[in-house]
PDB file of N, CA, C and O in Angstrom:
ATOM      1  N   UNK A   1      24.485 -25.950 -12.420  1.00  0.00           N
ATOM      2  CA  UNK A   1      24.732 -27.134 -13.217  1.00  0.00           C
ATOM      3  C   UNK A   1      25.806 -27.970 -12.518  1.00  0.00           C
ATOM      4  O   UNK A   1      26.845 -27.430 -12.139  1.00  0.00           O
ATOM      5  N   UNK A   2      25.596 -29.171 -12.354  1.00  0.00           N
ATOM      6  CA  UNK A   2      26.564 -30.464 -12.343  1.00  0.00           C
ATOM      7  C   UNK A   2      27.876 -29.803 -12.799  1.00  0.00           C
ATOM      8  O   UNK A   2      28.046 -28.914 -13.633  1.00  0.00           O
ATOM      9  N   UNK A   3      28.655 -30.390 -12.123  1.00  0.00           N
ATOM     10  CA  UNK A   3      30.454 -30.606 -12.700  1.00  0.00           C
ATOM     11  C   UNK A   3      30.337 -31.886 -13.487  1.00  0.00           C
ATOM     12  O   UNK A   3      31.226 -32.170 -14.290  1.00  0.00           O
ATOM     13  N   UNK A   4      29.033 -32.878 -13.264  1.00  0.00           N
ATOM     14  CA  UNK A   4      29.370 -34.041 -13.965  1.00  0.00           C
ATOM     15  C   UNK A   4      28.012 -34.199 -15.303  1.00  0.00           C
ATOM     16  O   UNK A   4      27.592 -35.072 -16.064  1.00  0.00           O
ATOM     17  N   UNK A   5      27.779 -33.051 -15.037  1.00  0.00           N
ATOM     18  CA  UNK A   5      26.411 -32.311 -16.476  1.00  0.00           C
ATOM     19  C   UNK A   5      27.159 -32.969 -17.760  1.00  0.00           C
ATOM     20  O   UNK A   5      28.331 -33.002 -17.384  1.00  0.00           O
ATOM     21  N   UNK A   6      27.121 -33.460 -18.949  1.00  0.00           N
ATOM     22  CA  UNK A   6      28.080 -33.880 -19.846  1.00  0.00           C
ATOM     23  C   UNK A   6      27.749 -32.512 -21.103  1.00  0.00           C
ATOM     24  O   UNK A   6      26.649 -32.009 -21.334  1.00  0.00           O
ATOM     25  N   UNK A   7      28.914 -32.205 -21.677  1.00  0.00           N
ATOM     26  CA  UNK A   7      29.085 -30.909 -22.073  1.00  0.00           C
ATOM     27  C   UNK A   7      30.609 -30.884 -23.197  1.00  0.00           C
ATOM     28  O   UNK A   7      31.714 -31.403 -23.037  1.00  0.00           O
ATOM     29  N   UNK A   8      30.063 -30.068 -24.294  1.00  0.00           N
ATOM     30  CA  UNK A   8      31.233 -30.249 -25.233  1.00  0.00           C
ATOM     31  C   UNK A   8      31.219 -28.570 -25.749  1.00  0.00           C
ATOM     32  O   UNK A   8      30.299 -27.835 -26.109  1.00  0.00           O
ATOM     33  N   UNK A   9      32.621 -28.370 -25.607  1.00  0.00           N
ATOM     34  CA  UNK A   9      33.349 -26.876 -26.468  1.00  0.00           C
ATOM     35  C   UNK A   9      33.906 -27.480 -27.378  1.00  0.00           C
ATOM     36  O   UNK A   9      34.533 -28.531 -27.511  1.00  0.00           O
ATOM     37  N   UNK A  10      33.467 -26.366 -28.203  1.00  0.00           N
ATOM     38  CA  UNK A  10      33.557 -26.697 -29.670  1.00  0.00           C
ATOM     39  C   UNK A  10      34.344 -25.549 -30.363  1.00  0.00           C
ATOM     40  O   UNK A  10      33.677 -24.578 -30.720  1.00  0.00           O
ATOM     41  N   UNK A  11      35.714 -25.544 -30.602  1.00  0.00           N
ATOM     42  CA  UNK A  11      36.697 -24.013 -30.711  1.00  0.00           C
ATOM     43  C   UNK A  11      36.584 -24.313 -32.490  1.00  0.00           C
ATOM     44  O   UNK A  11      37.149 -25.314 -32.931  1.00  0.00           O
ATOM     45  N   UNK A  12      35.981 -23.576 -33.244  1.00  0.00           N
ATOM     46  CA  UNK A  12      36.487 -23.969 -34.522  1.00  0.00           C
ATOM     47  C   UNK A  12      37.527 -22.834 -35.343  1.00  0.00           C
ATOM     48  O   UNK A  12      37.843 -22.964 -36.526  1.00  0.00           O
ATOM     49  N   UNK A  13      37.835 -22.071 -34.744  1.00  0.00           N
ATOM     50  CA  UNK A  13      38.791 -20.651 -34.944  1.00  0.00           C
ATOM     51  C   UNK A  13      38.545 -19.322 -34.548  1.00  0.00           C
ATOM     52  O   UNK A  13      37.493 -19.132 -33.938  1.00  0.00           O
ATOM     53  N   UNK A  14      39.065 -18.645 -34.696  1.00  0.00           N
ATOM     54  CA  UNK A  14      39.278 -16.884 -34.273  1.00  0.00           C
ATOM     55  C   UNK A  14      38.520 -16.456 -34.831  1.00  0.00           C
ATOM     56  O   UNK A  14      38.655 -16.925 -35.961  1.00  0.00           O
ATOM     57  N   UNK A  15      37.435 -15.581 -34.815  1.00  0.00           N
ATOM     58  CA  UNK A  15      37.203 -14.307 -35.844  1.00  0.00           C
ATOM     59  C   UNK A  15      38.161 -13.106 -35.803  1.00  0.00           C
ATOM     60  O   UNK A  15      37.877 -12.122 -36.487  1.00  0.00           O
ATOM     61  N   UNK A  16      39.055 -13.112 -35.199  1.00  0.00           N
ATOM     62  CA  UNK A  16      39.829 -12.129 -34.964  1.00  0.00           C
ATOM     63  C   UNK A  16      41.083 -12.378 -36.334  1.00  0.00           C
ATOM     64  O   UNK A  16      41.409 -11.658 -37.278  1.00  0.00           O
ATOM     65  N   UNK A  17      41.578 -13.859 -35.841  1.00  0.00           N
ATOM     66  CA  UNK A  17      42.619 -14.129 -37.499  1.00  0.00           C
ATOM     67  C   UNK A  17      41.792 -13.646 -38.911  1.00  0.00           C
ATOM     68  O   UNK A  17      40.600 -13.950 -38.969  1.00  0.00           O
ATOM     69  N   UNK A  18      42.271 -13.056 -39.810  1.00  0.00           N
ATOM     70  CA  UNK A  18      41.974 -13.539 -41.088  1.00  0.00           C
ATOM     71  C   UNK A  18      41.526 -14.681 -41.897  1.00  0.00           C
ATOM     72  O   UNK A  18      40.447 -14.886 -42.453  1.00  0.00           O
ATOM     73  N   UNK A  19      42.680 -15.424 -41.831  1.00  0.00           N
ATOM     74  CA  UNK A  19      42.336 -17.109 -42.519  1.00  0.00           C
ATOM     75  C   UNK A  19      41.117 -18.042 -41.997  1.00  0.00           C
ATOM     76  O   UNK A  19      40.318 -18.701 -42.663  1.00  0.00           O
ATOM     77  N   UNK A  20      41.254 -17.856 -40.281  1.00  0.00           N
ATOM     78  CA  UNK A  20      40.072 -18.151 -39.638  1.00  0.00           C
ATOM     79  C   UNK A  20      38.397 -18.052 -40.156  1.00  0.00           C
ATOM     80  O   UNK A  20      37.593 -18.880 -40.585  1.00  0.00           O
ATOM     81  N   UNK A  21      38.347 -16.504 -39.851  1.00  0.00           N
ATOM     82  CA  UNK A  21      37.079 -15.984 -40.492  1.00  0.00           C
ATOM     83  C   UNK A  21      37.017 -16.127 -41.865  1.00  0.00           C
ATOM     84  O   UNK A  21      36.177 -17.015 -42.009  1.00  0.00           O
ATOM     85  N   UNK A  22      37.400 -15.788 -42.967  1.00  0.00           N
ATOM     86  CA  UNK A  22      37.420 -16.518 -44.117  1.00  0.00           C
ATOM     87  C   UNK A  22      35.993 -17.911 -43.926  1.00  0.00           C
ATOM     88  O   UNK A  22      34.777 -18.022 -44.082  1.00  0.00           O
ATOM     89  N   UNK A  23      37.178 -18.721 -43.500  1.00  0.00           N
ATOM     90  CA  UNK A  23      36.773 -20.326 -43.790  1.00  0.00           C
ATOM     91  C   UNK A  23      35.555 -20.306 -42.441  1.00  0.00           C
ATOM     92  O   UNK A  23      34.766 -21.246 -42.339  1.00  0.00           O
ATOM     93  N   UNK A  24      35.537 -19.547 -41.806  1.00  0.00           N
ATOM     94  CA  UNK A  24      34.129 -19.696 -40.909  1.00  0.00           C
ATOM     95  C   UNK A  24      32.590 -19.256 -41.473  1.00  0.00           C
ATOM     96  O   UNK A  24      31.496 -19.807 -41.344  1.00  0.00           O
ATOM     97  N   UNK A  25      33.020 -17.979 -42.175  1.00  0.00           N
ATOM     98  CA  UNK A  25      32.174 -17.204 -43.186  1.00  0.00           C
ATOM     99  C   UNK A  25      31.335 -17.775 -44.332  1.00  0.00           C
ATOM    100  O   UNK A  25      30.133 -17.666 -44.571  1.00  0.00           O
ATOM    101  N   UNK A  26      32.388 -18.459 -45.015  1.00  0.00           N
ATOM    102  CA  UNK A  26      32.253 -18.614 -46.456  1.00  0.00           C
ATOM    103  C   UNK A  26      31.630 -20.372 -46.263  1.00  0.00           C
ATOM    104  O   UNK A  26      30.505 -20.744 -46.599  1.00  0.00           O
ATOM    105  N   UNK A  27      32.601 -21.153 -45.704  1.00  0.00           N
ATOM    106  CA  UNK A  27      32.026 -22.480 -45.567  1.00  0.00           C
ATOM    107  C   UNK A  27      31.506 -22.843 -44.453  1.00  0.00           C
ATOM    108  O   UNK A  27      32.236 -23.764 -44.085  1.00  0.00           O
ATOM    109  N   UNK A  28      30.482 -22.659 -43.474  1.00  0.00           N
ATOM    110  CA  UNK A  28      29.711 -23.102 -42.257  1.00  0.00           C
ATOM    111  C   UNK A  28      29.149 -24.381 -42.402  1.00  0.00           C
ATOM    112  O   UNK A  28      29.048 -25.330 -41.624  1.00  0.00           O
ATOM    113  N   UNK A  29      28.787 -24.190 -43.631  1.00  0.00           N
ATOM    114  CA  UNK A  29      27.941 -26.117 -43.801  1.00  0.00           C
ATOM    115  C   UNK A  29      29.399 -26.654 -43.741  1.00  0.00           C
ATOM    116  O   UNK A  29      29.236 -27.633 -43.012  1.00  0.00           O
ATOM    117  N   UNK A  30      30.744 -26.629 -44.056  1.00  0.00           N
ATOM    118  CA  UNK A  30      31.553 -27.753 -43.576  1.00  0.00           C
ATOM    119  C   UNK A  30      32.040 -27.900 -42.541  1.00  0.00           C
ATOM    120  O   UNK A  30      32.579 -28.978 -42.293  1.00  0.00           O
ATOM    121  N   UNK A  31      32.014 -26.812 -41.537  1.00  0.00           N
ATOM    122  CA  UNK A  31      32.209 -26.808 -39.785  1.00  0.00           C
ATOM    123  C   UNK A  31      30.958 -27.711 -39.443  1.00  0.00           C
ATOM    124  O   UNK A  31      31.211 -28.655 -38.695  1.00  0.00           O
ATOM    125  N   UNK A  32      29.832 -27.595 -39.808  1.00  0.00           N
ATOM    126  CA  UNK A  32      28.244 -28.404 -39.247  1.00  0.00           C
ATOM    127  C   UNK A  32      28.842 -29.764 -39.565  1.00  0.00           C
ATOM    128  O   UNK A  32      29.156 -30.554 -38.674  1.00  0.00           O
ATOM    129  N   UNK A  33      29.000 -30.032 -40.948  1.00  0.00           N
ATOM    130  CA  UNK A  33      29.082 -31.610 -41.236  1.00  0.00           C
ATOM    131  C   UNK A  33      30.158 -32.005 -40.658  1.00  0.00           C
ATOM    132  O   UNK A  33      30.099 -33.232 -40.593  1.00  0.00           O
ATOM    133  N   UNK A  34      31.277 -31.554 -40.125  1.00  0.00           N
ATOM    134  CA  UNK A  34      32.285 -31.925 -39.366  1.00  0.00           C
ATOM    135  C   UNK A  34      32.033 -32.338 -37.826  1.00  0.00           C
ATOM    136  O   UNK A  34      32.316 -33.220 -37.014  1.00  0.00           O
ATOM    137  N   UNK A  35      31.280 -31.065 -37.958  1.00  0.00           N
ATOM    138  CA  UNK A  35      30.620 -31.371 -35.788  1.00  0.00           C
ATOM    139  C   UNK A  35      29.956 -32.040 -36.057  1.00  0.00           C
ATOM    140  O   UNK A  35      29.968 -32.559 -34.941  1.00  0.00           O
ATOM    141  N   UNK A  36      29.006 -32.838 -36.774  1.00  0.00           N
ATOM    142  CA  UNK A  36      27.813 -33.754 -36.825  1.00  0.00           C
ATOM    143  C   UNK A  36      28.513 -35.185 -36.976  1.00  0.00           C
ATOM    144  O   UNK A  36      27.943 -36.195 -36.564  1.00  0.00           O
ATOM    145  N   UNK A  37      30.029 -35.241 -37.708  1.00  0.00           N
ATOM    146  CA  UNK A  37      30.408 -36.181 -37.975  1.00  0.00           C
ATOM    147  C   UNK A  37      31.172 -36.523 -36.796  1.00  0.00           C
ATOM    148  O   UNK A  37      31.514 -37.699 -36.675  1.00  0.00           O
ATOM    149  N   UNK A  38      31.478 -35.726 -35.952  1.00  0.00           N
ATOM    150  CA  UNK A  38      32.163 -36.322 -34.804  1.00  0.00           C
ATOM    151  C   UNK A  38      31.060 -36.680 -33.575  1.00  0.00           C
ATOM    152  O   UNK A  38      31.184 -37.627 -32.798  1.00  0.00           O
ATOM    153  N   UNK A  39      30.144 -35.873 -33.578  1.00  0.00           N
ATOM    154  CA  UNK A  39      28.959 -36.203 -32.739  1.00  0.00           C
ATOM    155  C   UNK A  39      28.733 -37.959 -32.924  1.00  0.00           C
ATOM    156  O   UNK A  39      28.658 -38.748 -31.982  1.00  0.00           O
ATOM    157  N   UNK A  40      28.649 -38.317 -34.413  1.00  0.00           N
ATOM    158  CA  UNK A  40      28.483 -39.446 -34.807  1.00  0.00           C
ATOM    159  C   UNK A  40      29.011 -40.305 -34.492  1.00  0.00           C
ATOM    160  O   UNK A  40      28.323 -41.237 -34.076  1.00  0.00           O
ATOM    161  N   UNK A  41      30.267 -40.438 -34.511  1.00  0.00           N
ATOM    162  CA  UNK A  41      31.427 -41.020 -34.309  1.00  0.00           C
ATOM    163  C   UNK A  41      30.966 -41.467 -32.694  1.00  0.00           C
ATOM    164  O   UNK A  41      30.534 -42.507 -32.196  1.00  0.00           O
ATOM    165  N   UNK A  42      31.293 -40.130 -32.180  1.00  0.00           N
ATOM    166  CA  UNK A  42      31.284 -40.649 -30.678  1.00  0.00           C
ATOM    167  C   UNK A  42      30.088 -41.421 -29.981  1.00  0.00           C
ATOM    168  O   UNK A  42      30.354 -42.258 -29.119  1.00  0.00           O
ATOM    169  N   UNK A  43      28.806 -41.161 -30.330  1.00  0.00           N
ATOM    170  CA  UNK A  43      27.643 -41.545 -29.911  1.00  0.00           C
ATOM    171  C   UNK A  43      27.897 -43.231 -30.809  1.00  0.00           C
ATOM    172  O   UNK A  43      27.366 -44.133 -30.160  1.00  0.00           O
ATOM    173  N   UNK A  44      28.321 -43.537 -31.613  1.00  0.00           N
ATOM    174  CA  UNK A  44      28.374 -44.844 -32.086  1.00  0.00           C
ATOM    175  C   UNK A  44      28.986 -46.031 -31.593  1.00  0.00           C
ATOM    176  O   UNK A  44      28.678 -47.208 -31.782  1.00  0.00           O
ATOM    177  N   UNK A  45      30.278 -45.311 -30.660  1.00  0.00           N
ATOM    178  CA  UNK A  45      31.149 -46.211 -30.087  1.00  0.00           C
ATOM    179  C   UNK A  45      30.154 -46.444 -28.523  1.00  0.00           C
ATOM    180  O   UNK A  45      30.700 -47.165 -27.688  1.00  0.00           O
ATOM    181  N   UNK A  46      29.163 -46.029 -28.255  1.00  0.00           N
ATOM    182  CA  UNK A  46      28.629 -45.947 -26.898  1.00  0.00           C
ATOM    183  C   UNK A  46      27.405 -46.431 -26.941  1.00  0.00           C
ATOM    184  O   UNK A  46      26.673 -45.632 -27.525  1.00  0.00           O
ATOM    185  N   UNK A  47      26.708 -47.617 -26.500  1.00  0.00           N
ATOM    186  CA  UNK A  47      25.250 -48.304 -26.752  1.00  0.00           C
ATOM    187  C   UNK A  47      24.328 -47.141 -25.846  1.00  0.00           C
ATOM    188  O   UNK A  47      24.423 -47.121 -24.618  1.00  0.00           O
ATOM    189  N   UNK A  48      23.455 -46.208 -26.569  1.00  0.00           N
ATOM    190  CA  UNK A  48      22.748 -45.364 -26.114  1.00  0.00           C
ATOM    191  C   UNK A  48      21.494 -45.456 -24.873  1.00  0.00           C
ATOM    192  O   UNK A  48      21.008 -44.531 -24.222  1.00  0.00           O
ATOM    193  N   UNK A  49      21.167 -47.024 -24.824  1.00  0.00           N
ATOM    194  CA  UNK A  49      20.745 -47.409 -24.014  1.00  0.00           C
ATOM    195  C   UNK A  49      21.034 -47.912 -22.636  1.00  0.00           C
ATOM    196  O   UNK A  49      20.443 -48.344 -21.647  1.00  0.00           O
ATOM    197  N   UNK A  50      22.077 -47.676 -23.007  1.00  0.00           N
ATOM    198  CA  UNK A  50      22.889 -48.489 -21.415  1.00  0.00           C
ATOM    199  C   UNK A  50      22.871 -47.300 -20.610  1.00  0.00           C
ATOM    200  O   UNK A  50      23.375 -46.273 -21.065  1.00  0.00           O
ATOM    201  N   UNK A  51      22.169 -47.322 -19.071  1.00  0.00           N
ATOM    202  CA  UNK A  51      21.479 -46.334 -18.400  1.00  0.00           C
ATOM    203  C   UNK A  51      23.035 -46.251 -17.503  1.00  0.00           C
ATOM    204  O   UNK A  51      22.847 -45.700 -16.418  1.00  0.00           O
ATOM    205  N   UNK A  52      24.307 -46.615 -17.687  1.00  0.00           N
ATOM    206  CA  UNK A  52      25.074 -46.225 -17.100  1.00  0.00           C
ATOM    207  C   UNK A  52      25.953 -45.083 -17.756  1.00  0.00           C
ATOM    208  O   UNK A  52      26.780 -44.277 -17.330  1.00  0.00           O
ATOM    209  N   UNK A  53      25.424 -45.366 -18.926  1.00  0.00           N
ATOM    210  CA  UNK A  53      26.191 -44.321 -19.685  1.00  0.00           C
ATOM    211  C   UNK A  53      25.065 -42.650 -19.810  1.00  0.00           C
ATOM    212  O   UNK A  53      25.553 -41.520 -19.782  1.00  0.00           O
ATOM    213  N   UNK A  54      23.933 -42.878 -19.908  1.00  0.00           N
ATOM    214  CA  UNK A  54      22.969 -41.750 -19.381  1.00  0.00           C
ATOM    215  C   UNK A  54      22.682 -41.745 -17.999  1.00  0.00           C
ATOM    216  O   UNK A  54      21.886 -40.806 -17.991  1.00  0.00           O
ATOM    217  N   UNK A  55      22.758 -42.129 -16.783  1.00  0.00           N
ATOM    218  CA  UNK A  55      22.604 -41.863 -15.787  1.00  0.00           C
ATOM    219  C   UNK A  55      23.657 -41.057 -15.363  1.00  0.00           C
ATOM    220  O   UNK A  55      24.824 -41.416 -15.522  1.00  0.00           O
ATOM    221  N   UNK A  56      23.322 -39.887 -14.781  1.00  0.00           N
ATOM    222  CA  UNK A  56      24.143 -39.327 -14.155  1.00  0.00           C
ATOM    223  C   UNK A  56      24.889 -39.697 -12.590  1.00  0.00           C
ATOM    224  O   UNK A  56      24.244 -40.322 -11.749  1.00  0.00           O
ATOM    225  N   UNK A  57      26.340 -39.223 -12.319  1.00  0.00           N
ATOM    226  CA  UNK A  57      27.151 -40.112 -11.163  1.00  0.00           C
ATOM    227  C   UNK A  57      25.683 -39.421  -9.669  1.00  0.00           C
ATOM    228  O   UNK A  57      24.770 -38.600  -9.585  1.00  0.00           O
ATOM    229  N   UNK A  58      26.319 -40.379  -8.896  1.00  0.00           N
ATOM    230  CA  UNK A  58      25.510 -39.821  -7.278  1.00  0.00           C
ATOM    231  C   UNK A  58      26.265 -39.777  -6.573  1.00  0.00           C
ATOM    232  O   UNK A  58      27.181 -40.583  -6.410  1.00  0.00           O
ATOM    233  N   UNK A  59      25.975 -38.534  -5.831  1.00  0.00           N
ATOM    234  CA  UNK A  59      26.540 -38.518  -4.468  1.00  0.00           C
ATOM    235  C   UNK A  59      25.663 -38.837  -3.435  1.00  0.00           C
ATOM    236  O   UNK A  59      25.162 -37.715  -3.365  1.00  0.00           O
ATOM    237  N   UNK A  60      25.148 -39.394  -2.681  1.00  0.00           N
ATOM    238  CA  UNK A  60      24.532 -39.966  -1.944  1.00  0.00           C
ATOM    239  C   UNK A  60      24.413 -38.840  -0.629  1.00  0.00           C
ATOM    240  O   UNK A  60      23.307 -38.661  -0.120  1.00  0.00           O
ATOM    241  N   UNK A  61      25.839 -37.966  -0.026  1.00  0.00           N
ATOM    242  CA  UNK A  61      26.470 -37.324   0.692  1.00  0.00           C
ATOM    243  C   UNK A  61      26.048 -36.054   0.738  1.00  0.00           C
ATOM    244  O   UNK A  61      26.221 -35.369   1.746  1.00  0.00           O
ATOM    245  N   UNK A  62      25.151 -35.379  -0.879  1.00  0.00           N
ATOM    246  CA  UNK A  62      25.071 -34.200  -1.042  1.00  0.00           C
ATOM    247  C   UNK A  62      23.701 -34.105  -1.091  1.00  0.00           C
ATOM    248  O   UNK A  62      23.064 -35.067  -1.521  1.00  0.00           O
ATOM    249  N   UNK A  63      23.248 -33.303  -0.796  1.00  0.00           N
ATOM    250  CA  UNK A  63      21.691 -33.007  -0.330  1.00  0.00           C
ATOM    251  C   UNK A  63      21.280 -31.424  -0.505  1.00  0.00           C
ATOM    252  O   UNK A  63      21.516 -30.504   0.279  1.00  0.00           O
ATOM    253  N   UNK A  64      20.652 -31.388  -1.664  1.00  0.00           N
ATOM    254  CA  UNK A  64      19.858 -29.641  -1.843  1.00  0.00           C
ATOM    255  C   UNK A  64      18.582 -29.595  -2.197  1.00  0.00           C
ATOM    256  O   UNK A  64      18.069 -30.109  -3.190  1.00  0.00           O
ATOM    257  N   UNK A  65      18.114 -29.009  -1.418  1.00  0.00           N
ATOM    258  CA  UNK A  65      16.780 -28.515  -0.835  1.00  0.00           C
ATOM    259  C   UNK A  65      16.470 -28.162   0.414  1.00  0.00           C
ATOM    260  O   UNK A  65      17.090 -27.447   1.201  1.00  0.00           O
ATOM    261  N   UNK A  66      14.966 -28.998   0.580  1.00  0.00           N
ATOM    262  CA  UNK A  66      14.903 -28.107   2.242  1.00  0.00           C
ATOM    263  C   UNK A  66      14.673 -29.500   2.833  1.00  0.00           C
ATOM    264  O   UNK A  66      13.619 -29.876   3.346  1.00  0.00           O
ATOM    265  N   UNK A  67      16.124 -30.428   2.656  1.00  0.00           N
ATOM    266  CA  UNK A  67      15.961 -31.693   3.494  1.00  0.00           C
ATOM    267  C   UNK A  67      17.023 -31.324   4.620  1.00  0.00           C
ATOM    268  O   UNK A  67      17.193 -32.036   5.610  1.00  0.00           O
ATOM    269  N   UNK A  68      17.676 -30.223   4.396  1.00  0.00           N
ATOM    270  CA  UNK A  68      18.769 -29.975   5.407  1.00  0.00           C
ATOM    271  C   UNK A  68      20.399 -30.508   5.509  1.00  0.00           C
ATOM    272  O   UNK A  68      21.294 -30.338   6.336  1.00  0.00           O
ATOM    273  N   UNK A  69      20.311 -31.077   4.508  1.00  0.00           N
ATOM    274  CA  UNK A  69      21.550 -31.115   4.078  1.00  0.00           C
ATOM    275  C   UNK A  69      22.727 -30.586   3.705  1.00  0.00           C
ATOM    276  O   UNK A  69      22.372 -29.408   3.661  1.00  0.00           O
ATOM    277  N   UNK A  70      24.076 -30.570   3.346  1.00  0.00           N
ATOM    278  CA  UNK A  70      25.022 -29.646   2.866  1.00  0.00           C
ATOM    279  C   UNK A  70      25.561 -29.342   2.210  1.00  0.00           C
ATOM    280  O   UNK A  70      26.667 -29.846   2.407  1.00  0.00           O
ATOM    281  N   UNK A  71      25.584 -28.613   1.204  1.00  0.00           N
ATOM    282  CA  UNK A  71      25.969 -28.280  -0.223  1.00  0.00           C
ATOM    283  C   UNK A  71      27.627 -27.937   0.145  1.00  0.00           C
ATOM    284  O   UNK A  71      28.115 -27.099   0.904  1.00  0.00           O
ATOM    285  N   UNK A  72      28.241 -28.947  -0.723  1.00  0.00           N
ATOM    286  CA  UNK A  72      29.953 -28.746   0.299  1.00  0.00           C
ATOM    287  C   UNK A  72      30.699 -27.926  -1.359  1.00  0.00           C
ATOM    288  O   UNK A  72      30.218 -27.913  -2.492  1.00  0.00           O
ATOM    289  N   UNK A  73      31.546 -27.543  -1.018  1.00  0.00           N
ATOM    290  CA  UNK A  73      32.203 -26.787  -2.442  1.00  0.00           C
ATOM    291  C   UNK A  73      33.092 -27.272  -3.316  1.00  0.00           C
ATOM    292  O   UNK A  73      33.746 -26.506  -4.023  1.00  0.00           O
ATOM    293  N   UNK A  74      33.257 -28.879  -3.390  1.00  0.00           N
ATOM    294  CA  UNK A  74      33.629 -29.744  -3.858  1.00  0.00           C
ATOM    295  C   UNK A  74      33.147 -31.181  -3.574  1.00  0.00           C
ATOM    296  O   UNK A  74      33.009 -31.467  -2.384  1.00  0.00           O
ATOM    297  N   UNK A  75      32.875 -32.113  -4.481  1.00  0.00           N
ATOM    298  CA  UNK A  75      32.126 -33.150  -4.672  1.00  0.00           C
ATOM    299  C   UNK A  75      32.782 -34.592  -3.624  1.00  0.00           C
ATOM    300  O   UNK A  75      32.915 -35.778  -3.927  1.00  0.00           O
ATOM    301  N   UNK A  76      32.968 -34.137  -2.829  1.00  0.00           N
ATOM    302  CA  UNK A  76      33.741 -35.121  -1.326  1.00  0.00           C
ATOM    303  C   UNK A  76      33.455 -34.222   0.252  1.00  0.00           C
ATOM    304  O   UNK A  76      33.490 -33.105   0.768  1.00  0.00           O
ATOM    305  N   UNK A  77      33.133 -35.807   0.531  1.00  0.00           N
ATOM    306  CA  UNK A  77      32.142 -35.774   2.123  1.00  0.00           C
ATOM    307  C   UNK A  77      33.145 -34.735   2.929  1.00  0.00           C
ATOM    308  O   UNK A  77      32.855 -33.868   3.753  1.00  0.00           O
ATOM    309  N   UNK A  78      34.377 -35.114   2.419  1.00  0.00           N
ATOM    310  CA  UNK A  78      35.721 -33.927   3.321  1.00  0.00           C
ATOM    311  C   UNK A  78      35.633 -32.754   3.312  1.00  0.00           C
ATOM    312  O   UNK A  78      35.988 -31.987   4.207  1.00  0.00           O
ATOM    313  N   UNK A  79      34.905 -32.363   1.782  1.00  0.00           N
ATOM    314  CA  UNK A  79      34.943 -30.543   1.052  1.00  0.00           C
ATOM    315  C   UNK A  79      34.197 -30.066   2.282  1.00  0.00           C
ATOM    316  O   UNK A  79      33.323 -30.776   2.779  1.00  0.00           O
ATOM    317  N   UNK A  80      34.566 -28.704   2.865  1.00  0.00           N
ATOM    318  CA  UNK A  80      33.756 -27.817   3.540  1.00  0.00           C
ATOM    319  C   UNK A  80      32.788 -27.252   2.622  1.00  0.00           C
ATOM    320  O   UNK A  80      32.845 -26.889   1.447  1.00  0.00           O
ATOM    321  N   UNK A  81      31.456 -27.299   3.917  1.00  0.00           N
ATOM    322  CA  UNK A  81      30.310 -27.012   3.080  1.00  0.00           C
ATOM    323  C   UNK A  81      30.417 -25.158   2.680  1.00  0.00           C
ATOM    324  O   UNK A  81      31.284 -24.375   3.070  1.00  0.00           O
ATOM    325  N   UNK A  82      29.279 -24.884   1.837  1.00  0.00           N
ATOM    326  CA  UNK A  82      29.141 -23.481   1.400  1.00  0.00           C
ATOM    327  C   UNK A  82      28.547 -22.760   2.476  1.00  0.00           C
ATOM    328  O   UNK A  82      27.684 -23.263   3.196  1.00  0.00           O
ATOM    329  N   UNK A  83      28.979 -21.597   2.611  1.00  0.00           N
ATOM    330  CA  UNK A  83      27.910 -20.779   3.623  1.00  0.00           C
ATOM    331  C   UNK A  83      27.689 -21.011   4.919  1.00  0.00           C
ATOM    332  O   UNK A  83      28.602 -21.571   5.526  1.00  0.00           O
ATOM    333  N   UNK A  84      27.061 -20.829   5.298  1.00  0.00           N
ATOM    334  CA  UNK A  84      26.777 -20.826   6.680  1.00  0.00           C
ATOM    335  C   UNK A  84      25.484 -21.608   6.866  1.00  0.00           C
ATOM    336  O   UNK A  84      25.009 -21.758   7.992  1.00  0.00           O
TER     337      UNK A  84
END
């Protein structure tokens, strides 16, 4: 996967605390409507169509397959490539 894959952690408490598990247990539909409401939020401030905001970045530099190119171990023409 991409370093620039878009991707969200979502910590909503311990099962290990007490108070935690409790409120993870008992109320789950209000952790959902909470993550759904921020999902919301954020996708609203962002016009879903604008292909700059779904297009993923390019490297132009990085090349995988069997075109012969070099898979480097950080996302700059400088990074030394992987392997041999």
């Amino acid at each position: 996967m991409s370093p620039y894959t878009p991707a969200v952690l979502i910590e909503l408490g311990y099962l290990s605390h007490p108070k935690d598990r409790e409120r993870l247990t008992r109320y789950p539909e209000m952790y959902a409507e909470a993550i759904l409401a921020g999902f919301g939020r954020y996708f609203s401030t962002r016009r879903q169509m604008d292909e700059g905001f779904l297009t993923p970045l390019v490297f132009p530099w990085v090349s995988i397959g069997n075109t012969g190119g070099p898979v480097r171990l950080r996302p700059s023409p400088e990074s030394p490539p992987c392997g041999t």
